[in-house]
TIRO-2110 file (N, C-alpha, C; in Angstrom, 1 decimal):
// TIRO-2110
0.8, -1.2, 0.0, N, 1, A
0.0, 0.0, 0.0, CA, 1, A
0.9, 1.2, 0.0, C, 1, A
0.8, 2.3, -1.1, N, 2, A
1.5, 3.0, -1.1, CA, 2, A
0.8, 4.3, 0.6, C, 2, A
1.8, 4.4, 1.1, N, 3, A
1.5, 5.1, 2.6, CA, 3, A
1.0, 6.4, 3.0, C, 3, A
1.7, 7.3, 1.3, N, 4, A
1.4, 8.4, 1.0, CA, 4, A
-0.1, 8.7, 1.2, C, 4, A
-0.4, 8.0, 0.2, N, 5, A
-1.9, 8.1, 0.1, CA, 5, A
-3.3, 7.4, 1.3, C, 5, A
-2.1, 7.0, 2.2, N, 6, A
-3.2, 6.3, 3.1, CA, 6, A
-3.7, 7.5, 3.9, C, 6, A
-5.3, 7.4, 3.9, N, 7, A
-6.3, 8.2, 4.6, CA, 7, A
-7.0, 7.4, 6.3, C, 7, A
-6.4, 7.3, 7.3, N, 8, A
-7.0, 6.9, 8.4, CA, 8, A
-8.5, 6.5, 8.7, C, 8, A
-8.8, 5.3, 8.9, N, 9, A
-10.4, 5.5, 9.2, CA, 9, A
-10.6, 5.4, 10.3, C, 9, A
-9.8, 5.1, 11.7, N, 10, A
-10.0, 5.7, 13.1, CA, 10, A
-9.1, 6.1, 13.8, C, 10, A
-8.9, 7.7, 13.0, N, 11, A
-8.1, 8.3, 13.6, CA, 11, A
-7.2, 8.4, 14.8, C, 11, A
-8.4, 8.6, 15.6, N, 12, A
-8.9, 8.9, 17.3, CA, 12, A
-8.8, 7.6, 17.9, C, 12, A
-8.4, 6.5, 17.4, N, 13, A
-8.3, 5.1, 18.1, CA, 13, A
-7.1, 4.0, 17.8, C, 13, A
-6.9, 4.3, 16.4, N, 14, A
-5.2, 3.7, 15.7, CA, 14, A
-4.4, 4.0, 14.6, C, 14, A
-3.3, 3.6, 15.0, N, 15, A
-2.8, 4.1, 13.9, CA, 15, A
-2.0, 2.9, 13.2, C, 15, A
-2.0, 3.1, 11.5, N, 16, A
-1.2, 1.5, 11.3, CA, 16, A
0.2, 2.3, 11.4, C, 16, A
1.4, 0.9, 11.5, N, 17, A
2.9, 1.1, 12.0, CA, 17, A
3.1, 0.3, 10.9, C, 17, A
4.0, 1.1, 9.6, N, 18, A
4.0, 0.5, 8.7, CA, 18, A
5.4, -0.4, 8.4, C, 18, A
5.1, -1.8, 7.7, N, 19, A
6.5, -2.7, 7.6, CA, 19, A
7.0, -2.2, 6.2, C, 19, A
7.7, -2.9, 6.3, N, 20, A
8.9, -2.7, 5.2, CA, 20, A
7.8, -3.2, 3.6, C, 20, A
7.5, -2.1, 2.6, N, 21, A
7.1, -1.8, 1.0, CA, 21, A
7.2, -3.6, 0.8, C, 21, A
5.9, -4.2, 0.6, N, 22, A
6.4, -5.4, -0.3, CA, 22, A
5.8, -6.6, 0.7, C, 22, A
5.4, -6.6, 2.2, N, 23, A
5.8, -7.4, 3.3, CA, 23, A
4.6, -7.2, 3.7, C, 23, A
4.2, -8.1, 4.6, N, 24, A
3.0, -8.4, 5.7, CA, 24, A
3.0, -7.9, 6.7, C, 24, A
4.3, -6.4, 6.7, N, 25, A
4.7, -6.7, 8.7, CA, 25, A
4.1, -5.1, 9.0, C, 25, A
2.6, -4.8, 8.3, N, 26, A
2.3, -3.6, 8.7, CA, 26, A
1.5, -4.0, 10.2, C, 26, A
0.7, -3.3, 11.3, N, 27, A
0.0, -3.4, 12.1, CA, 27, A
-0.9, -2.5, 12.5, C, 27, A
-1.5, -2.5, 13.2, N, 28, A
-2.7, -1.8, 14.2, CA, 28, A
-2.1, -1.9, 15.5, C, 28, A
-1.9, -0.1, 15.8, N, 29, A
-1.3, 0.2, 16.9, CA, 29, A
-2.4, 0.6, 17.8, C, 29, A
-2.6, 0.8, 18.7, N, 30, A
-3.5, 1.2, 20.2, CA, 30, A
-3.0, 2.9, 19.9, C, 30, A
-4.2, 3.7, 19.9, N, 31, A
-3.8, 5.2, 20.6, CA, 31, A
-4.3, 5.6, 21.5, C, 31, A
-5.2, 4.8, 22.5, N, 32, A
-5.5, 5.0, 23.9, CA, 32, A
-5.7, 3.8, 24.5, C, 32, A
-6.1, 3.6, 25.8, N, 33, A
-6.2, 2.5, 26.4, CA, 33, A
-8.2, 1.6, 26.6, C, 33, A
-8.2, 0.9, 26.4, N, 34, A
-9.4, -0.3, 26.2, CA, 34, A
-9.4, -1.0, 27.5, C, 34, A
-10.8, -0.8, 28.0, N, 35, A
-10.9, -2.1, 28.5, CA, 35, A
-11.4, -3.2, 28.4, C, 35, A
-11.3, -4.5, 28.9, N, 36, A
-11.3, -5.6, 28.6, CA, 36, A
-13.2, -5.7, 28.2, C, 36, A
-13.7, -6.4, 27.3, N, 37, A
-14.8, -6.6, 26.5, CA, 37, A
-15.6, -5.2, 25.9, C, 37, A
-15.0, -3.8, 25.8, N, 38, A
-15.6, -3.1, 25.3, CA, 38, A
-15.0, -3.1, 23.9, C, 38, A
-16.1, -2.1, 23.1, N, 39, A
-16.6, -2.4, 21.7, CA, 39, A
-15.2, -1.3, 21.3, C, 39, A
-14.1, -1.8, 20.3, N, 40, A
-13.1, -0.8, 19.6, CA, 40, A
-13.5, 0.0, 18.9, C, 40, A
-14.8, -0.8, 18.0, N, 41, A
-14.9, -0.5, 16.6, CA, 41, A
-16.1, -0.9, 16.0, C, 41, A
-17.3, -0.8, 15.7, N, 42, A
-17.7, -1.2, 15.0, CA, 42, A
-17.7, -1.4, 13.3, C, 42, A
-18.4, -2.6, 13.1, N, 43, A
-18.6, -2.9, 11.6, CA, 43, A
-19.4, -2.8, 10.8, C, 43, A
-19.6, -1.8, 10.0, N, 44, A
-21.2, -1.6, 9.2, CA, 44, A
-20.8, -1.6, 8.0, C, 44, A
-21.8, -0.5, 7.1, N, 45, A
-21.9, -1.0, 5.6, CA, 45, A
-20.9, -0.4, 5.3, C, 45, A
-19.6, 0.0, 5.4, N, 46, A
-18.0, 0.3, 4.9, CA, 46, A
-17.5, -1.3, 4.6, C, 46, A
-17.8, -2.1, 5.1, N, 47, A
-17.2, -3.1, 4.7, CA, 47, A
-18.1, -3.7, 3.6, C, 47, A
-17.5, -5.0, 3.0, N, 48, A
-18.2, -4.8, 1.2, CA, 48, A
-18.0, -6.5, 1.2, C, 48, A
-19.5, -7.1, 1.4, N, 49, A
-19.3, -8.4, 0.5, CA, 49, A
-18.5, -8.9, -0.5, C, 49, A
-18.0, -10.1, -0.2, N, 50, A
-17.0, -10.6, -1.4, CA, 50, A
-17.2, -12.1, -1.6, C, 50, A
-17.1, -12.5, -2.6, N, 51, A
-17.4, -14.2, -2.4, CA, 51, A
-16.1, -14.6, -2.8, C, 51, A
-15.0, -13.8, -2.7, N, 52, A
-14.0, -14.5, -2.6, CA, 52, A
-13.0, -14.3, -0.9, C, 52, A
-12.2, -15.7, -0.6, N, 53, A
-11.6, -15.4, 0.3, CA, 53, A
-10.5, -14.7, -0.1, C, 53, A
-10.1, -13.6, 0.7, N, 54, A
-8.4, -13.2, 0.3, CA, 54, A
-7.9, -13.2, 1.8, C, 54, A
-6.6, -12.9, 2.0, N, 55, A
-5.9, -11.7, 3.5, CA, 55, A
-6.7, -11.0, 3.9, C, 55, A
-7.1, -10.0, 3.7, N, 56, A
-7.9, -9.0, 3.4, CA, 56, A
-9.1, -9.0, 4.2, C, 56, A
-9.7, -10.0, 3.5, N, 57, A
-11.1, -10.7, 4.3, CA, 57, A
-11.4, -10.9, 5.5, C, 57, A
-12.3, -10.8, 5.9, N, 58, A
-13.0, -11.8, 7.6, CA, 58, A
-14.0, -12.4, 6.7, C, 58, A
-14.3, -13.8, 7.3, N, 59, A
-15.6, -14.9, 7.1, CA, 59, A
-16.5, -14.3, 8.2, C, 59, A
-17.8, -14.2, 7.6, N, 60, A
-19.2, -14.5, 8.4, CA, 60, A
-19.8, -15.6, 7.9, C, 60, A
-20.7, -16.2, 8.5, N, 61, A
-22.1, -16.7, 8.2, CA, 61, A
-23.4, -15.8, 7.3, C, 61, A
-23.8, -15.7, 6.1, N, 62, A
-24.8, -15.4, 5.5, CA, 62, A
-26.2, -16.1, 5.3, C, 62, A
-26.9, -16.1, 5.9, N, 63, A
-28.1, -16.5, 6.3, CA, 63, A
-28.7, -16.7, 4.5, C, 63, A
-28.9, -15.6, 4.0, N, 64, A
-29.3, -15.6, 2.7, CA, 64, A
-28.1, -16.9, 1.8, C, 64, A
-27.0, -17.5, 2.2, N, 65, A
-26.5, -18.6, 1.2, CA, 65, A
-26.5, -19.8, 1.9, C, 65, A
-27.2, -20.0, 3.0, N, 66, A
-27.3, -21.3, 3.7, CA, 66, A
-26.5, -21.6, 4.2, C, 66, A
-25.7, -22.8, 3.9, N, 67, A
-24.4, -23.2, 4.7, CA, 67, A
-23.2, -22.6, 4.6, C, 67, A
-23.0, -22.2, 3.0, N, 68, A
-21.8, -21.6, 2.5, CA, 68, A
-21.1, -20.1, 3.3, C, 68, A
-20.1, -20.4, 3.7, N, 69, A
-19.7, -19.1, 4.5, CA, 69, A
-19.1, -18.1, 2.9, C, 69, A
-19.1, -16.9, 3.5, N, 70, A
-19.3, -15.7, 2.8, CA, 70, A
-17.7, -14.6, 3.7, C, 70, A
-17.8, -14.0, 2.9, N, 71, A
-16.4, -12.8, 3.1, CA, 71, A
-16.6, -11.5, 3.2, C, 71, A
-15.9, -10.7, 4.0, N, 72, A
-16.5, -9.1, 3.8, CA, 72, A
-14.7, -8.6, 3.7, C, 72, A
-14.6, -8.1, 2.9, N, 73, A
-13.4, -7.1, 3.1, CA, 73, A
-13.5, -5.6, 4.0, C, 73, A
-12.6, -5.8, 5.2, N, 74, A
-12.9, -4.7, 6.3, CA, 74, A
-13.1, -3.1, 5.6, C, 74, A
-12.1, -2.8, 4.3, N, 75, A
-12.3, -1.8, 4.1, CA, 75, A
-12.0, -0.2, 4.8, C, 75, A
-11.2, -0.4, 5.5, N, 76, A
-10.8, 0.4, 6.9, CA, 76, A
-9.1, -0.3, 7.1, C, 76, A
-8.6, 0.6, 8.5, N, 77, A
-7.2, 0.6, 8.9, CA, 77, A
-7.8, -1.0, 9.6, C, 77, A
-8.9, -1.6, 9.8, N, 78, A
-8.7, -2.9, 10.6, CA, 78, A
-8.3, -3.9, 10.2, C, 78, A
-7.7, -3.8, 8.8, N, 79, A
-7.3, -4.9, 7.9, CA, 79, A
-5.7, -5.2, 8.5, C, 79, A
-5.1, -4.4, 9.1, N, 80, A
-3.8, -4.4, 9.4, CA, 80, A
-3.5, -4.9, 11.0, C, 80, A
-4.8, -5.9, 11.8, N, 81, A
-4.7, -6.6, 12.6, CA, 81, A
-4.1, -7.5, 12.7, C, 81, A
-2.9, -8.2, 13.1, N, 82, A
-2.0, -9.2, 12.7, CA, 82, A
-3.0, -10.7, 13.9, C, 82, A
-2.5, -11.6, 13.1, N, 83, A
-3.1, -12.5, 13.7, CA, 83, A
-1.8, -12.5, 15.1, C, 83, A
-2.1, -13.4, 16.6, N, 84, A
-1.7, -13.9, 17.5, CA, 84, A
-2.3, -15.1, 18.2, C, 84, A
-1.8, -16.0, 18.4, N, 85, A
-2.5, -17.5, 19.1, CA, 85, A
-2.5, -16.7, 20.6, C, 85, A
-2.5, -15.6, 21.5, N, 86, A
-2.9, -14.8, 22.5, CA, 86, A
-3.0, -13.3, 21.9, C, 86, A
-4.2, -13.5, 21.5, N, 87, A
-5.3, -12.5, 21.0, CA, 87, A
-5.9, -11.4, 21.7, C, 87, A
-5.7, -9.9, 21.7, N, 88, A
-6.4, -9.0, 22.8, CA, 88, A
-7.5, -8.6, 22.2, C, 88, A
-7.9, -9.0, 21.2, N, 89, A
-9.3, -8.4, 20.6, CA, 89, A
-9.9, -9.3, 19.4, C, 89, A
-11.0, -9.7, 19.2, N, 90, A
-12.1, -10.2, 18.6, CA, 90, A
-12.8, -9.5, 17.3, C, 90, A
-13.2, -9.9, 16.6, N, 91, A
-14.0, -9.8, 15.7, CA, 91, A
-15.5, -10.7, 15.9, C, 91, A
-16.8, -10.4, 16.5, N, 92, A
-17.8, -10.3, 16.6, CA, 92, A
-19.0, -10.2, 15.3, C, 92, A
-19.2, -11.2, 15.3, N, 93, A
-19.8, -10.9, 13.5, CA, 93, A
-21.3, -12.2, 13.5, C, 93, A
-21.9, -11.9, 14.6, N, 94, A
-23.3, -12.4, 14.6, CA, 94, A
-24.6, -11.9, 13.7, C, 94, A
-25.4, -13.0, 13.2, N, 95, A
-26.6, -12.5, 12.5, CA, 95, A
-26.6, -12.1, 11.2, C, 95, A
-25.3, -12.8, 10.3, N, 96, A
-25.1, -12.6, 9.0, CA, 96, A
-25.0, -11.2, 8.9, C, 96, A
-25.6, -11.0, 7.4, N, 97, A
-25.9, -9.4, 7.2, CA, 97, A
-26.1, -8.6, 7.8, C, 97, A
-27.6, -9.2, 8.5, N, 98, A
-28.2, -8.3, 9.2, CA, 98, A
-27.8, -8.0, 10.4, C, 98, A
-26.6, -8.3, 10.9, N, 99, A
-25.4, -7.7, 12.1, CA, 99, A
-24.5, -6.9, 11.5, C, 99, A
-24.1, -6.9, 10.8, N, 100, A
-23.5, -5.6, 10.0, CA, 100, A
-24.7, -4.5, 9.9, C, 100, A
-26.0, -4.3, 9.4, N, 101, A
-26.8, -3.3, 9.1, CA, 101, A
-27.3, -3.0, 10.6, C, 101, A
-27.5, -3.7, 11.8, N, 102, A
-27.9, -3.3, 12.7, CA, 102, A
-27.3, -2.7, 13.5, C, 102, A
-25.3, -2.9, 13.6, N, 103, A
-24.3, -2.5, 14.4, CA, 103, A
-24.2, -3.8, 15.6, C, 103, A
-24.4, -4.9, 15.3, N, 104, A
-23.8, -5.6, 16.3, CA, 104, A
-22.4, -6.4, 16.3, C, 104, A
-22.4, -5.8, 14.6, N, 105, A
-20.8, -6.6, 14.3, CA, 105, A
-19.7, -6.1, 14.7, C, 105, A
-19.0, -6.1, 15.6, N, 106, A
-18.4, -5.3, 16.5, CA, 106, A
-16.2, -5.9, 16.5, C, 106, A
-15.5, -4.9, 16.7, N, 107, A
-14.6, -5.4, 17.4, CA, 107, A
-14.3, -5.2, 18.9, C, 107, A
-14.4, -6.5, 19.7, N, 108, A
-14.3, -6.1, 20.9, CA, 108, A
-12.4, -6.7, 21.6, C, 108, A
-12.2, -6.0, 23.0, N, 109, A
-11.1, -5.9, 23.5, CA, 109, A
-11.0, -7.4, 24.4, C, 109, A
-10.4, -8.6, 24.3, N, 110, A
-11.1, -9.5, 24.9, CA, 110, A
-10.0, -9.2, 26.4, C, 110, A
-9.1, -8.5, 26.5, N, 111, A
-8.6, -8.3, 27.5, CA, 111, A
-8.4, -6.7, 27.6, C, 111, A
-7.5, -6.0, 28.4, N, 112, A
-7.0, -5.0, 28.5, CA, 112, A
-6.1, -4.4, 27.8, C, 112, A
-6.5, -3.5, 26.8, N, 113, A
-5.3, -2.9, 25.8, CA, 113, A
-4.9, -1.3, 26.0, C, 113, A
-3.4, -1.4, 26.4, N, 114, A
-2.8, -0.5, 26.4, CA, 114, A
-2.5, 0.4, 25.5, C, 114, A
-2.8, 1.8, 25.7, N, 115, A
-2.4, 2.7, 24.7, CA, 115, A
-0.3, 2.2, 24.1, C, 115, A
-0.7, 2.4, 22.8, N, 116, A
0.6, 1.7, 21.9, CA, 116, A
0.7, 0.2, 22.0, C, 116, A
-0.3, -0.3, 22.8, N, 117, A
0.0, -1.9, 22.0, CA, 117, A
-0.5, -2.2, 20.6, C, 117, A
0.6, -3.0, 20.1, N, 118, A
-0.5, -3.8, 18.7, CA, 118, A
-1.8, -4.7, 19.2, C, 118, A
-2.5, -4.5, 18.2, N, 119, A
-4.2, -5.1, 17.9, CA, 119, A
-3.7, -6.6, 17.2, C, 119, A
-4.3, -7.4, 18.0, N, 120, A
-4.0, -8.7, 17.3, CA, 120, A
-5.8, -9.7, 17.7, C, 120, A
-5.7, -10.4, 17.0, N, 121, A
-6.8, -11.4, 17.2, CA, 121, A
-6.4, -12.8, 16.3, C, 121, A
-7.1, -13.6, 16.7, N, 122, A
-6.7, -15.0, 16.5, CA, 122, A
-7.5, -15.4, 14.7, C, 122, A
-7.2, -15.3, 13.7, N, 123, A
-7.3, -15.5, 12.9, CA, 123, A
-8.4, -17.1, 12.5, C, 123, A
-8.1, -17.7, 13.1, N, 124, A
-9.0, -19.1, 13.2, CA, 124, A
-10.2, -18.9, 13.9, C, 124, A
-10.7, -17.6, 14.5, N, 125, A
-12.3, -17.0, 15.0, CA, 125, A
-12.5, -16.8, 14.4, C, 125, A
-12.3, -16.2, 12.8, N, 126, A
-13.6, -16.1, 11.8, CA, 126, A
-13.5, -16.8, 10.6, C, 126, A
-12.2, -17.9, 10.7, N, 127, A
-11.7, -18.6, 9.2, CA, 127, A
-12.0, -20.1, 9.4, C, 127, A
-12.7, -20.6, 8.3, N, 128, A
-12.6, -22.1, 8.1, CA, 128, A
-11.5, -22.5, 7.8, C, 128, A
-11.4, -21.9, 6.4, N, 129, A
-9.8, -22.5, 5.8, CA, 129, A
-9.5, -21.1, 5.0, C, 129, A
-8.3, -20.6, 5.2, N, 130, A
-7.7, -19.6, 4.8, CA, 130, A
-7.3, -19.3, 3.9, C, 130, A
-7.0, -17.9, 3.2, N, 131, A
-7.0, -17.9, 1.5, CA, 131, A
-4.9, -18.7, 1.7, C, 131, A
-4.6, -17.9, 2.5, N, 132, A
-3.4, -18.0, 2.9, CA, 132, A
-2.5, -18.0, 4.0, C, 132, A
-2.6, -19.8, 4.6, N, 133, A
-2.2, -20.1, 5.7, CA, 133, A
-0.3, -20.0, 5.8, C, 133, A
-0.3, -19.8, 7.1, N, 134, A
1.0, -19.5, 7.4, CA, 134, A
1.7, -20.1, 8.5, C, 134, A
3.4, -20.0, 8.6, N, 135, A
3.6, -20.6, 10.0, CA, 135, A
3.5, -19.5, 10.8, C, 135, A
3.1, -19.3, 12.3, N, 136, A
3.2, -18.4, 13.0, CA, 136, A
4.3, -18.3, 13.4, C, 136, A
4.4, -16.8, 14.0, N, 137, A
5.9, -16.4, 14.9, CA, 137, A
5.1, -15.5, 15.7, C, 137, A
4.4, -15.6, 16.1, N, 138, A
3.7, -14.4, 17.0, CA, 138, A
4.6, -14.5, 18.7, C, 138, A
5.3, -15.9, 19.0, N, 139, A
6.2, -16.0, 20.1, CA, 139, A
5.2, -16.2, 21.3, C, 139, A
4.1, -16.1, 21.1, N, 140, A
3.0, -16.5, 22.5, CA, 140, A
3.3, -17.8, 23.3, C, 140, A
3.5, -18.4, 24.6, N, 141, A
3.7, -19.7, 25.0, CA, 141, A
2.9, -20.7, 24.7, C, 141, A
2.1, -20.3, 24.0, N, 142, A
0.2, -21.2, 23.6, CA, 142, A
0.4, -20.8, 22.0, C, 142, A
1.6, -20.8, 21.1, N, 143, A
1.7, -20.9, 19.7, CA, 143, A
1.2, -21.6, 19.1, C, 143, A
0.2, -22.2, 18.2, N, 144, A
0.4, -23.0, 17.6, CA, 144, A
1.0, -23.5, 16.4, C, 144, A
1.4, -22.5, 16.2, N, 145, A
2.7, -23.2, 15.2, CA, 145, A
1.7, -23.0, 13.4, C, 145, A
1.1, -24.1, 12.9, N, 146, A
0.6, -23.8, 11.4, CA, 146, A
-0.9, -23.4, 11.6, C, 146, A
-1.0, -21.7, 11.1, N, 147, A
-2.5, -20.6, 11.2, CA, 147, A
-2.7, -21.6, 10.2, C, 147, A
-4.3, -21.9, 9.5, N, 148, A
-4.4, -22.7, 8.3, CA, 148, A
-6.1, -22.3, 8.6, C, 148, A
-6.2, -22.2, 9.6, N, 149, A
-8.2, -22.1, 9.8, CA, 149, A
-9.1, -22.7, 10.7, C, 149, A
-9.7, -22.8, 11.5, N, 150, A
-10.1, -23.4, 12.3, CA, 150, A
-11.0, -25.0, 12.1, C, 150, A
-11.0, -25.4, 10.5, N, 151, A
-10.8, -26.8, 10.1, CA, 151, A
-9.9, -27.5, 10.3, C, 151, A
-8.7, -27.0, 11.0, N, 152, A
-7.6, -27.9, 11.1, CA, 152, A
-7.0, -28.0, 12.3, C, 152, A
-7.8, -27.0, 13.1, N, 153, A
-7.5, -27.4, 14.9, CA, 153, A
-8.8, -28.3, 15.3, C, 153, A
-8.1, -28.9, 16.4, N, 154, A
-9.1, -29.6, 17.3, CA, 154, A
-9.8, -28.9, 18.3, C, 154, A
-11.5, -29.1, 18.4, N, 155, A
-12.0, -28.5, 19.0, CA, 155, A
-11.5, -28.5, 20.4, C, 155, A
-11.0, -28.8, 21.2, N, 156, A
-10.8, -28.6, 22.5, CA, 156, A
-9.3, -27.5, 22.2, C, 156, A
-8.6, -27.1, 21.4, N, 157, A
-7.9, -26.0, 21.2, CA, 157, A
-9.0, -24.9, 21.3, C, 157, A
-10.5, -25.1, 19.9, N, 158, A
-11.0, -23.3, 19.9, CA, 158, A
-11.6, -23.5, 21.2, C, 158, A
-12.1, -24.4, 22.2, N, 159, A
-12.8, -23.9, 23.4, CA, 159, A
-12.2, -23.5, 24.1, C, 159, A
-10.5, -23.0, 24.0, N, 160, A
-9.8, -22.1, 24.3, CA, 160, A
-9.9, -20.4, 24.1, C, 160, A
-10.4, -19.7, 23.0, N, 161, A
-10.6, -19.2, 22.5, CA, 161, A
-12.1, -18.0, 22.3, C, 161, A
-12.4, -17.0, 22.2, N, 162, A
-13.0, -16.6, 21.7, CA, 162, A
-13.2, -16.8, 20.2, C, 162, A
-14.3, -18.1, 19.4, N, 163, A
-14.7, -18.2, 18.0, CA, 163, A
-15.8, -17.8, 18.0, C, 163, A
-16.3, -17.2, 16.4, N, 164, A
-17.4, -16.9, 16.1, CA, 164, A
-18.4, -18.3, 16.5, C, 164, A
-19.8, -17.9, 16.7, N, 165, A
-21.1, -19.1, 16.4, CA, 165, A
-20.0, -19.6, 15.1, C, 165, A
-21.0, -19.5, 14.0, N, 166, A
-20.8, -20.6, 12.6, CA, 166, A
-19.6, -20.7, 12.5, C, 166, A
-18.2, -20.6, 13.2, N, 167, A
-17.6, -21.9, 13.1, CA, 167, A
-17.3, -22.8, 13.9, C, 167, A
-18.1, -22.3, 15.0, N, 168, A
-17.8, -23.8, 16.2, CA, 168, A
-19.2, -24.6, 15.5, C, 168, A
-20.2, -24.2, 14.6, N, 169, A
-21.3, -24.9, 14.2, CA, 169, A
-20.4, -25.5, 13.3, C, 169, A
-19.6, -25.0, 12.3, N, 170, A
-19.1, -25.7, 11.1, CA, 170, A
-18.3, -26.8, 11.8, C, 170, A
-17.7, -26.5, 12.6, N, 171, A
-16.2, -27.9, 13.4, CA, 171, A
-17.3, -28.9, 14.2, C, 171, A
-18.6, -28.5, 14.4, N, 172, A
-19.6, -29.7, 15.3, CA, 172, A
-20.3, -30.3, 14.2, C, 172, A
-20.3, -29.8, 12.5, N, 173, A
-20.9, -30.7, 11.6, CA, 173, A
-19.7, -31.2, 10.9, C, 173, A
-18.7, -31.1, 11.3, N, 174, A
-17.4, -31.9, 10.9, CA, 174, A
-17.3, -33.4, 11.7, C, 174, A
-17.8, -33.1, 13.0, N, 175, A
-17.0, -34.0, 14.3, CA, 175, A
-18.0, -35.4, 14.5, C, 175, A
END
């Protein structure tokens, strides 16, 4: 992303810390302090249906395609949340669509975040299987080693975890 041209979409709440032209190692910095389960952010109509998965993306559940999970590209600085297997914030994304149009699709703080910490959340809370799995380095003592989607951990890992509903539904029509 050229940086010049980047325009902020919450000012007043983060800033991205940009990595090296070419690389994944941009982030979401904290510019004040959170506490543990309040709302960072909400998610509404700025973010834009996609039927394809990319990076980019978060999975919801779409009520209107039945089983098939669905993609929204954030559309905003929240794209620059880096995944962590110890995660300080969530992506909340209940009631298909109609949680994005109502404002309940939310990013919440699942612990206490410090003004200048990076924004991280667990990647396998809103992914089945990912456009593009990775090994982690996030350094957490609870690593797990290959991100790929929450098809490929064992459920007694996500009941670790804050996951969305539809994918602890999808890993209980797997099991």
């Amino acid at each position: 992303m050229n940086t010049a041209n980047h325009s902020p979409s919450h000012p007043e709440d983060f800033r991205v810390e940009w990595g090296p032209e070419g690389t994944y190692r941009s982030s979401l910095i904290s510019l004040r302090d959170f506490s543990a389960g309040s709302v960072l952010a909400k998610l509404g109509l700025e973010t834009q249906p996609t039927v394809k998965k990319a990076y980019t993306s978060v999975q919801f559940r779409d009520s209107s395609t039945g089983s098939e999970p669905s993609h929204i590209e954030l559309c905003s600085d929240l794209v620059f949340i880096n995944h962590s297997c110890s995660p300080n914030v969530a992506f909340e994304l209940p009631e298909g669509l109609e949680g994005r149009q109502n404002g309940s699709w939310v990013l919440r703080a699942l612990r206490d975040v410090k003004k200048g910490e990076e924004l991280t959340f667990a990647y396998f809370s809103t992914e089945w299987d990912m456009a593009q799995p990775f090994d982690c380095r996030c350094g957490a003592t609870e690593c797990l080693g290959r991100i790929q989607g929450a098809r490929y951990l064992p459920t007694s890992i996500l009941k670790k975890y804050f996951v969305n509903d539809y994918i602890l539904q999808l890993k209980n029509s797997t099991e």
